[in-house]
C-alpha positions in Angstrom: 0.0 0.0 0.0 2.5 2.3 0.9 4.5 1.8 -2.9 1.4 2.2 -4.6 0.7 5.7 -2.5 4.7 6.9 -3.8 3.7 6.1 -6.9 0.7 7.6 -7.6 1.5 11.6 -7.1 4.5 10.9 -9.7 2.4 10.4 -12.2 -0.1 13.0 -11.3 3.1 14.9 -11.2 3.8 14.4 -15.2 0.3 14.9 -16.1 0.9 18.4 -14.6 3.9 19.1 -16.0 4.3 17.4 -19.5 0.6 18.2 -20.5 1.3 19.3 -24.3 3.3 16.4 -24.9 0.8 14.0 -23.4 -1.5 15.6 -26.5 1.3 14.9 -29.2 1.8 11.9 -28.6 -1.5 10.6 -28.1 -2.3 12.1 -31.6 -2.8 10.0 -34.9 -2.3 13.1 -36.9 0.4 15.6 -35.9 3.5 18.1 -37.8 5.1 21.2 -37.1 4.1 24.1 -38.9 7.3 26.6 -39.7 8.0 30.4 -42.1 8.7 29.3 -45.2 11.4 31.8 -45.6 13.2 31.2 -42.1 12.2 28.2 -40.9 11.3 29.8 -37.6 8.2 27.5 -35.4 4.8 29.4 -36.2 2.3 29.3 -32.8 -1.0 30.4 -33.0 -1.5 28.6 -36.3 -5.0 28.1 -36.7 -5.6 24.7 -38.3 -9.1 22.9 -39.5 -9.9 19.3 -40.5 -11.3 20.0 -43.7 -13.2 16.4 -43.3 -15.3 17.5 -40.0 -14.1 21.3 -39.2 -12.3 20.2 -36.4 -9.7 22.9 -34.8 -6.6 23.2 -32.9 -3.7 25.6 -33.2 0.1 25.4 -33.1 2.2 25.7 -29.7 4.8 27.4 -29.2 7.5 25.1 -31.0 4.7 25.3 -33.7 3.5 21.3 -32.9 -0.2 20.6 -33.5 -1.8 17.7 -33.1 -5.1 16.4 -33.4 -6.7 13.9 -30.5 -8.2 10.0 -32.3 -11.9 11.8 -31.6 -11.4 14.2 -34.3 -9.7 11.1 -36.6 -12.4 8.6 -35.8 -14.9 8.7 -38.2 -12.5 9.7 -41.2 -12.1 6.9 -44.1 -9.2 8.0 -45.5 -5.3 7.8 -44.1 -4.6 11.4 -46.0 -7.1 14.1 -45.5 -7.1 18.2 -45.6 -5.7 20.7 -43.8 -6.6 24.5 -43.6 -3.7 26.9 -42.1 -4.4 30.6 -41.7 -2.6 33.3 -39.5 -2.2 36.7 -39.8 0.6 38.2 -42.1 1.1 34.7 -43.7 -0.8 33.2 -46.9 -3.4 30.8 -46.2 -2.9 27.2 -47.3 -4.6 24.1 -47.9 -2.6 21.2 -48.1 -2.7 17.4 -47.7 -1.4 15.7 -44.2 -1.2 12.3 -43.6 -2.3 10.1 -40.4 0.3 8.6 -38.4 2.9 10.8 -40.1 4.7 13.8 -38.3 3.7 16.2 -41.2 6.2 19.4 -42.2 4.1 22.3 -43.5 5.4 25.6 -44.4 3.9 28.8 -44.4 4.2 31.4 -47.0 4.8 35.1 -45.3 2.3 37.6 -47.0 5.1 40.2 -47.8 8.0 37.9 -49.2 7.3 38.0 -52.6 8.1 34.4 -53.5 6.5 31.3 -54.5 6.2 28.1 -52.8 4.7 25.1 -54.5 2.4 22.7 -53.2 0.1 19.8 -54.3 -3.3 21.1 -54.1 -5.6 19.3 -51.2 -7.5 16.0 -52.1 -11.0 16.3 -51.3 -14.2 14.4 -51.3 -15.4 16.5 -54.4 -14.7 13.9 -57.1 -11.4 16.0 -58.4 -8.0 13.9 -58.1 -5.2 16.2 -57.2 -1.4 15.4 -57.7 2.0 17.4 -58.3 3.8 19.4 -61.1 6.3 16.4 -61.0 3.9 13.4 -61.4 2.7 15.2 -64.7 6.5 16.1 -65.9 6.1 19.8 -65.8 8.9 22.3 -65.6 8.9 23.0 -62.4 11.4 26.2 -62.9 8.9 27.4 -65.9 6.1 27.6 -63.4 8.1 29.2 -60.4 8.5 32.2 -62.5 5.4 32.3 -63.6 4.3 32.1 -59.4 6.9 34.3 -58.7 5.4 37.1 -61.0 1.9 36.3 -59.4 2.7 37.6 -56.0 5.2 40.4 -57.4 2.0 41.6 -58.9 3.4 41.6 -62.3 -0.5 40.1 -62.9 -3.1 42.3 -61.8 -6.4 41.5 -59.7 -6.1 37.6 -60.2 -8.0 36.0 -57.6 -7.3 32.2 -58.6 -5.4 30.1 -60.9 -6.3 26.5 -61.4 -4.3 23.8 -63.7 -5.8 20.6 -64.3 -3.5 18.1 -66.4 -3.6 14.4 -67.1 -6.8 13.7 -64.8 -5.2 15.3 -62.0 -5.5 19.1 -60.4 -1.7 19.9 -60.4 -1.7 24.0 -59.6 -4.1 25.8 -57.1 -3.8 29.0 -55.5 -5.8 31.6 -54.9 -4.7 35.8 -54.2 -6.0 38.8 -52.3 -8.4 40.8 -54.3 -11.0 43.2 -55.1 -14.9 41.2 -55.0 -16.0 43.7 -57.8 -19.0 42.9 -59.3 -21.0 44.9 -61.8 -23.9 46.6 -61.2 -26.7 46.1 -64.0 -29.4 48.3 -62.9 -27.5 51.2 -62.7 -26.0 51.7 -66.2 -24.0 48.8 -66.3 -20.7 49.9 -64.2 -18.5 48.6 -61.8 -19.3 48.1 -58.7 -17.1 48.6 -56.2 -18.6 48.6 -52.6 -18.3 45.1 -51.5 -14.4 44.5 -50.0 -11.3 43.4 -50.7 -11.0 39.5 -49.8 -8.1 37.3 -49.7 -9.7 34.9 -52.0 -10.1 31.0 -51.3 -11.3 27.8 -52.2 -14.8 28.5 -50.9 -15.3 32.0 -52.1 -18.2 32.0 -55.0 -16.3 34.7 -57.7 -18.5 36.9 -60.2 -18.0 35.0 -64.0 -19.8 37.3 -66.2 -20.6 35.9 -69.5 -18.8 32.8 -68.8 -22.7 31.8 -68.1 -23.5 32.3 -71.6 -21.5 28.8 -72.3 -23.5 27.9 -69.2 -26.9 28.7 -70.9 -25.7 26.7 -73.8 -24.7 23.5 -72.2 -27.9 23.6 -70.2 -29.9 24.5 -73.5 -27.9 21.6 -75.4 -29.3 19.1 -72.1 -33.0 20.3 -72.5 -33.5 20.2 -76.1 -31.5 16.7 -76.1 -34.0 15.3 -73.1 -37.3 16.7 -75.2 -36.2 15.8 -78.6 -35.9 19.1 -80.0 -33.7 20.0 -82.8 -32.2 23.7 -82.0 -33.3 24.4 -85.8 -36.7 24.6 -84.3 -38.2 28.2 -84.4 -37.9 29.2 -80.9 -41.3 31.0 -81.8 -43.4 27.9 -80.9 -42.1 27.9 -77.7 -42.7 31.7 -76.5 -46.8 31.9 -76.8 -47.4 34.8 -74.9 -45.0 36.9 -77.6 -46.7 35.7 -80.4 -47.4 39.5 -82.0 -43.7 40.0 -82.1 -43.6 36.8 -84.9 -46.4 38.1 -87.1 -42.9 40.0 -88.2 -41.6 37.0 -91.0 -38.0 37.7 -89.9 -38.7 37.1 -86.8 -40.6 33.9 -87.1 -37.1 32.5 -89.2 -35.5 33.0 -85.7 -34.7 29.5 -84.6 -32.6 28.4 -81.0 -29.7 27.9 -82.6 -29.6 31.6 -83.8 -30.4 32.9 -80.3 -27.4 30.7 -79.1 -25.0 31.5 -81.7 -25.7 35.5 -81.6 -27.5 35.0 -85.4 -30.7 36.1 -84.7 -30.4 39.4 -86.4 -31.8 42.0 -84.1 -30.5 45.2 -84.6 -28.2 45.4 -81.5 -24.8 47.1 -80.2 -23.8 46.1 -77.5 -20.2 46.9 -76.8 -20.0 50.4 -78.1 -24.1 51.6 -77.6 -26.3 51.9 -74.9 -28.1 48.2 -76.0 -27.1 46.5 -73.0 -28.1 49.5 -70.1 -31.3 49.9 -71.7 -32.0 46.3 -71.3 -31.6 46.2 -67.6 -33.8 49.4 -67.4 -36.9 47.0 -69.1 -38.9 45.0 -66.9 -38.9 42.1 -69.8 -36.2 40.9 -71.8 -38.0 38.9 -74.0 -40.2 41.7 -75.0 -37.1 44.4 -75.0 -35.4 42.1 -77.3 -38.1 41.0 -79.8 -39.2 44.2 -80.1 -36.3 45.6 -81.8 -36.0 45.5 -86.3 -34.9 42.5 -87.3 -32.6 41.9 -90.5 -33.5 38.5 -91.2 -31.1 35.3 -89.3 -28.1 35.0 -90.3 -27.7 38.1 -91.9 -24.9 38.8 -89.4 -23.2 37.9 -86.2 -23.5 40.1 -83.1 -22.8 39.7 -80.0 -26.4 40.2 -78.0 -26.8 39.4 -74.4 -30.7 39.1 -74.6 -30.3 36.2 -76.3 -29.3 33.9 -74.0 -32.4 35.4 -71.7 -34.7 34.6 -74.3 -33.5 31.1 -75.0 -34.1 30.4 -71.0 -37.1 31.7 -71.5 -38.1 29.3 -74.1 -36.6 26.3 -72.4 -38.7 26.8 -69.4 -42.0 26.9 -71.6 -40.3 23.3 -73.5 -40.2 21.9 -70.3 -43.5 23.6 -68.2 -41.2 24.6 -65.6 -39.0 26.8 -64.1 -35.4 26.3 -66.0 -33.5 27.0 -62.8 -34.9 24.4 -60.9 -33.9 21.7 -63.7 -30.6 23.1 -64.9 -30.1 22.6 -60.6 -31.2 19.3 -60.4 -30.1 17.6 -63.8 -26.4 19.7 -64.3 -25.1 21.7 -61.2 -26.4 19.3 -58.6 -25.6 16.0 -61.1 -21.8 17.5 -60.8 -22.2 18.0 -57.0 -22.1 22.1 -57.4 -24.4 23.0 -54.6 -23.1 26.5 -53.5 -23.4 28.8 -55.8 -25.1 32.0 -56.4 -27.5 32.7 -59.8 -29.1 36.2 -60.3 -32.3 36.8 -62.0 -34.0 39.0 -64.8 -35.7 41.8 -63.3 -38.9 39.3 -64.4 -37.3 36.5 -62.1 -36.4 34.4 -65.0 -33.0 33.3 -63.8 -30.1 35.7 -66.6 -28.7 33.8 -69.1 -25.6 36.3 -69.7 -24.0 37.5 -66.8 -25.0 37.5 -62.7 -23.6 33.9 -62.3 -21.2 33.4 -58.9 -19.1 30.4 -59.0 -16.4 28.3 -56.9 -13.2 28.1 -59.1 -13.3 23.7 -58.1 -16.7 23.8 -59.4 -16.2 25.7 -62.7 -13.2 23.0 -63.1 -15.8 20.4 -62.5 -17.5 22.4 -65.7 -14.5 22.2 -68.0 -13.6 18.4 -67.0 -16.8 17.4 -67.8 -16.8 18.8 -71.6 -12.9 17.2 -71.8 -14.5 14.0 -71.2 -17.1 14.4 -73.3 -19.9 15.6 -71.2 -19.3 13.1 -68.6 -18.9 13.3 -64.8 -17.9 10.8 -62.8 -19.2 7.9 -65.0 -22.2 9.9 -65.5 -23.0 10.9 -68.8 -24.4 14.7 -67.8 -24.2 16.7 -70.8 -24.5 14.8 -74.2 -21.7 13.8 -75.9 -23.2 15.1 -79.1 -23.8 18.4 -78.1 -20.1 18.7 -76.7 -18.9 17.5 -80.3 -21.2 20.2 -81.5 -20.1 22.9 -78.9 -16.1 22.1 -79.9 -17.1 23.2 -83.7 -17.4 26.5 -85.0 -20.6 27.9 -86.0 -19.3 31.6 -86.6 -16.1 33.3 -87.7 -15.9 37.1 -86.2 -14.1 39.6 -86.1 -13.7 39.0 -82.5 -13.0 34.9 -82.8 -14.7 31.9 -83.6 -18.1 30.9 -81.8 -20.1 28.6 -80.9 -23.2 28.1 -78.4 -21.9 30.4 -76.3 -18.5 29.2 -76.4 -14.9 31.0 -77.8 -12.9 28.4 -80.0 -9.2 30.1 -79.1 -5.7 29.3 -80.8 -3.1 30.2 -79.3 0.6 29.6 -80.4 -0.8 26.9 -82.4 -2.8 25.3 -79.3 -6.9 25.5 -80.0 -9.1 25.4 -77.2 -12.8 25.6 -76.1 -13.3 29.0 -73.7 -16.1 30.3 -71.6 -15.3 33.4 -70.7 -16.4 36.4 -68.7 -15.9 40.0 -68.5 -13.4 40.8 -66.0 -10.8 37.9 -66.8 -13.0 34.7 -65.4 -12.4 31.9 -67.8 -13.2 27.9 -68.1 -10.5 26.8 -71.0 -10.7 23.2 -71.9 -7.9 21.5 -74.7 -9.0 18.2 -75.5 -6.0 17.6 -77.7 -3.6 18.4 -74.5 -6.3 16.5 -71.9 -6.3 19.7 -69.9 -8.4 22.4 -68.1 -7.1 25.9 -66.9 -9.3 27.9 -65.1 -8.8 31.4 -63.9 -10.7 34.1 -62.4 -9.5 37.9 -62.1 -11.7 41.6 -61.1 -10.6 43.7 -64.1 -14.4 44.3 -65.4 -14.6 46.4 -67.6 -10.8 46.6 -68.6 -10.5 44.7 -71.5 -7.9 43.4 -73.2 -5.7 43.9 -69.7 -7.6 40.4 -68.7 -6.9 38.6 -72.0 -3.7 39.8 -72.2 -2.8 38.5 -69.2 -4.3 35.2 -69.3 -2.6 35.0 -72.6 0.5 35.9 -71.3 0.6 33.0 -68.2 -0.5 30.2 -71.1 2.2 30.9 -73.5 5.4 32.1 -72.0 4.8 29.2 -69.0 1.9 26.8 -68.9 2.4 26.0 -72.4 6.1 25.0 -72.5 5.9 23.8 -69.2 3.7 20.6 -69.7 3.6 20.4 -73.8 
């Protein structure tokens, strides 16, 4: 009795003393968090379990660990990690269970690069390094490098997706400009800057007019409707409009190809204001002279309003509820944000707010031919018919509300929106790039940079 009675206040007496390290070394998943730049221990590191949002923070030597509660439920021996602390750049990377993981952190103000795989999640996208796709890893530093010198201006996040895996991921500090419709079609600039993330919904712009088309392409293959159908027989309540026998040529696949022939100027008239001060599109639109389809191409975003317009008569109900249920739930894109007409018919142009994972969902879906997951989402004939041009203009090739690119000799597929938010798919190289960026209105500065990043770097690095 008297043995066990020494005993027993010596190991109340470690419990007292050693109580961090009882927590390390009782954890399954545990590292050491340090500055990139000096290796120097980081505390107060504030890391989640990206699995279950479970939290702990680093200690003073910049140890974490995570207790086998937290672990329990978790199917997989690698899982995510979010790091954030002030004056460094947030990060989501990969750890590993039963592993002491090393993670650097990035200070905000050093302006240099540090790669790392982007972190695997549940979301049905397969991540994996620069090395395990053979690309120049020197090619892309400098490209990095110029990101945060700021060489590149207002891009909030660049994604590179390459031989089935999602090799590059990063996302910037930035304005979240939007642009306001109602008000003359200007930016606007009152909502804050962000440091942008993973999570954050981003502003496209037209890059939902190549959304309009792949939903219009689903509908009209689900009905059994050719888009050389009149879209006249599906608008009733506009019939007066089609007593006009221009207007009653108009068929779908004008509206989605910008051939319908309503007089219309866009980009240097006052077109697209005064269609955000009418109350309905459909009528703004169908109002205006008509010079016959096909008498020219031009670019006319109350098109893509009518054509939803239309698709919700085809199908007796309201388009966004299908386009949620049969494409941006089928590819498991649940948060995101879609504006409406000032009628409430969901816009078929513009006031779209996207994840930059889930537009990449988007863009691997048409590179594998409309499917997702095994699931064939979007048909494969439509894709084939999206990937070929149906107008050459002066401003590039089209096609159902798609950009056919070439650059140095590569073609691609491209939705795009204003302000430098694009979905660029190239079958040939088995490859998606998506960006997005908050230079509305600024055009070419956008392109130009895009451009820039694809052929000086991402292009020679991988091809």
């Amino acid at each position: 009795m008297k043995s066990t009675i020494q005993i027993l206040p010596f190991f109340l007496l470690l419990t007292l003393l050693f109580p961090q390290c009882q927590e390390e070394s009782g954890s399954q998943l545990s590292g050491q968090v340090i500055d990139a730049y000096t290796s120097t221990p980081l505390m107060d590191v504030q890391i989640i379990l990206l699995e279950n949002n479970a939290i702990t923070t680093t200690n003073e030597k910049g140890n974490f660990g995570f207790s086998e509660m937290d672990l329990a439920a978790l199917p997989n021996k690698v899982v995510g990690l979010q790091l954030s602390m002030e004056g460094y750049r947030p990060l989501e990377i990969n750890a590993t269970i039963d592993e002491n993981n090393a993670i650097k952190l990035s200070p905000a103000d050093i302006p240099v690069y540090y790669y790392h795989q982007p972190v695997q999640l549940s979301d049905g996208i397969p991540t994996g390094t620069i090395q395990d796709i053979n690309m120049d890893q020197q090619l892309i530093q400098n490209m990095m490098d110029n990101l945060v010198r700021d060489k590149y201006k207002e891009i909030h996040s660049l994604l590179v997706y390459k031989d089935d895996m999602l090799v590059l991921e990063e996302y910037y500090y930035g304005n979240n400009d939007t642009i306001d419709f109602e008000h003359g079609v200007v930016v606007d600039r009152q909502p804050a800057p962000i440091q942008w993330s993973r999570e954050d919904k981003h502003y496209v712009a037209s890059a939902n007019k190549a959304l309009t088309g792949t939903i219009a392409g689903m509908v009209l293959a689900q009905e059994g409707i050719s888009s050389d159908e009149a879209i006249s027989q599906y608008l009733p309540d506009y019939a007066s409009y089609f007593t006009d026998p221009n207007k009653a040529q108009v068929t779908l696949h004008h509206c989605l190809n910008m051939t319908a022939g309503f007089q219309w100027d866009e980009w240097s008239g006052n077109d697209l204001k005064d269609l955000w001060k009418s109350q309905d599109f459909a009528g703004f639109v169908l109002s205006r002279n008509n010079m016959s389809p096909d008498s020219e191409w031009r670019y006319n975003s109350a098109l893509p309003n009518l054509t939803l317009r239309a698709l919700s008569n085809i199908l007796d109900q309201d388009i966004r509820d299908w386009a949620d249920e049969n494409f941006y739930q089928a590819l498991g894109i649940t948060d995101y944000k879609w504006q409406s007409q000032p009628d409430g018919i969901p816009e078929g142009s513009a006031r779209m707010y996207l994840r930059p994972r889930d537009m990449l969902k988007i863009g691997i879906t048409l590179l594998n031919d409309g499917q997702w997951s095994g699931q064939q989402i979007i048909p494969q004939a439509w894709v084939a018919k999206c990937m070929e041009v149906q107008e050459n203009t002066d401003s590039g090739d089209y096609s159902h509300g798609f950009w056919l690119r070439e650059l140095d000799g590569i073609k691609y597929l491209s939705a795009e929106g204003d302000g430098g938010n694009f979905i660029n798919v190239f079958p040939e190289q088995n490859m998606v790039i998506v960006m997005t960026q908050g230079n509305y209105l600024k055009w070419p500065i956008y392109v130009d940079q895009m451009d820039d990043m694809m052929k000086n770097y991402i292009f020679p690095a991988v091809f």
